[in-house]
N, C-alpha and C positions, 0 to 999 in steps of 0.2 A: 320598397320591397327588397328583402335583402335579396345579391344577385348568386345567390346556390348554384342555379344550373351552368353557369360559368367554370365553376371552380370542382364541380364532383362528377368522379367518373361513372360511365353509366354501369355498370356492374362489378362490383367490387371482385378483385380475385387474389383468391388463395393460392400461394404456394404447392404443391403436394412435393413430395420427392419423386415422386412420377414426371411431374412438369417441370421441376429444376433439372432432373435429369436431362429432360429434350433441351431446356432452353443454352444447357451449355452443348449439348451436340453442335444445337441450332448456332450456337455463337461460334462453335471450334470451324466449324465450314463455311461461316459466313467471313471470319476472318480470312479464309482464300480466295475469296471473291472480292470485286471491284466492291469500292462501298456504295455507287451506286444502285447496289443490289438489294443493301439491306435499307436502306430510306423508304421501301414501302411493305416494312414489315409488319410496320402497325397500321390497320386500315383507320383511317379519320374517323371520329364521332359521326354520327349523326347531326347533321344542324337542327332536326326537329326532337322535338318528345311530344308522344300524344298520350293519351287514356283512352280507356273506353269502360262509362262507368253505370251499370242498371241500381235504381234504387228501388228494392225491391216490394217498396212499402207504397210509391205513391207509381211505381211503373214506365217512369221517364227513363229514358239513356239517354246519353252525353256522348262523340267521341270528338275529342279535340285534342288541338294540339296546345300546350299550356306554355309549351319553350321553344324558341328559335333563335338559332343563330347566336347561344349565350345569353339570352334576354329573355325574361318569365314575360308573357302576355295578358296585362290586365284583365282587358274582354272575356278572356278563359278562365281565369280563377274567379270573375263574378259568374261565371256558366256553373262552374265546378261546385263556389260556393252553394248554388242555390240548388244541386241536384241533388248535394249533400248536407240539407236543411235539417232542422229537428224536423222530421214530419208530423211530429205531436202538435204544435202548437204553430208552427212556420216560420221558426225564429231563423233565419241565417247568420251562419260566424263569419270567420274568416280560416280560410284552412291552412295550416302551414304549407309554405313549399317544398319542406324537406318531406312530410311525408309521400307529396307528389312523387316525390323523385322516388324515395323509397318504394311507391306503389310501381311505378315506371322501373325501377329494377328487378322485383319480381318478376313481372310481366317479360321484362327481357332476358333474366335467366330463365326462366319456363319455356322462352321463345312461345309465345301464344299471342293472339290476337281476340282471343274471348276475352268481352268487360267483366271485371269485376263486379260483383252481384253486391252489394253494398245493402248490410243489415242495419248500422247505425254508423253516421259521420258525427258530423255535431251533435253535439245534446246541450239544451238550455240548463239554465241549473234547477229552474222548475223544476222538468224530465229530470233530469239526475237525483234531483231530492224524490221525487216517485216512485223512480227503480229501485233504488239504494232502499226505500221504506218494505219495498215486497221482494227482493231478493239481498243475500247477503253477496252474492259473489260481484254488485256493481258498487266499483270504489265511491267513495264523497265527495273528493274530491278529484275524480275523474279528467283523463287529457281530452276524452271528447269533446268538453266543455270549453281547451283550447284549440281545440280544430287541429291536435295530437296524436290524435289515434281514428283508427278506421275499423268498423268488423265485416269482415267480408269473408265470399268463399267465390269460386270461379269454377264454371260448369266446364266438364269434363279432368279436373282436376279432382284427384281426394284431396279431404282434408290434409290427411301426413303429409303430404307433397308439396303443397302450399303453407303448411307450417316449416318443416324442413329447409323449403327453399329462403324463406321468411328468416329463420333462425341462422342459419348459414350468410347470411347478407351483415348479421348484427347492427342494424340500422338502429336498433332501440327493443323496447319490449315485444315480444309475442306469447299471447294468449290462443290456447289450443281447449277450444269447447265444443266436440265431435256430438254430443248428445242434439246442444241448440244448433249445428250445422255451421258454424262459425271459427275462423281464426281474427282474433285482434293483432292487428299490428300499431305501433305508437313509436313516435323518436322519443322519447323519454329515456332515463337510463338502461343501458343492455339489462335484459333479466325475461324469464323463463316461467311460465306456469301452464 
């Protein structure tokens, strides 16, 4: 399994001119100070990453922790896989870890501890060839299909909020479908609809 959670930060951050502005304050004052001062300016990662995930089709939740200490945890991504099954048919994938992470940085920029409500994870290509035949808006060759993309929404959140925060990460694709009560997110190429 590739080792992702090692190497990526847990919430990616933007610039503003607002924050370059402080951060050179922050540096002009820190250069007066001993340098033992600024060695704990950045507080350490987290050693853990958890989820917490409701599938809202068959009414399981999951909350685990999938990463520690730099090391994804098997045991938890068979949890994960199976709570994010096609529920059509009970086929399980395998889900990528980067979009773990990616669901795991949502979550931490929102600061929330509400699971994500999980409308579809996986989809067989069965299910994919089914959706796609009775709606046009599901691709054919779909990243559900590689355990890519997630649709979800998260109670107490709106949609804009959780799309917004989703699109501002640029982790990959988000799809923003406020009729069906859903945002897609997918590590696939950046892009918008």
């Amino acid at each position: 399994m590739n080792d992702w959670c090692k190497y990526t930060s847990l919430v990616p951050y933007y610039l503003t001119r607002r924050h370059f502005l402080k951060l050179g304050a922050f540096a002009g004052m820190a250069s007066l100070a001993p340098f033992k001062a600024f060695a704990n300016a950045h507080p350490a990662a987290p050693s853990e990453r958890a989820l917490v995930l409701y599938n809202t089709h068959t009414g399981e939740q999951l909350k685990t922790v999938y990463c520690a200490n730099g090391e994804y945890i098997p045991g938890a991504f068979a949890e994960i896989n199976h709570i994010l099954r096609d529920h059509r048919n009970e086929q399980i994938g395998n889900m990528d870890p980067q979009l773990l992470d990616l669901l795991y940085s949502i979550s931490a920029r929102l600061d929330s501890r509400q699971p994500f409500h999980v409308i579809s994870g996986f989809r067989s290509k069965e299910t994919n060839a089914m959706l796609a035949e009775r709606s046009g808006g599901v691709a054919k060759h779909s990243l559900h299909m590689q355990g890519l993309a997630i649709d979800i929404r998260m109670p107490g959140y709106d949609l804009s909020v959780l799309r917004k925060t989703a699109v501002a990460l640029q982790g990959g694709g988000v799809g923003y479908y406020p009729r069906s009560d859903f945002v897609h997110v997918d590590v696939g190429r950046v892009r918008y609809w």
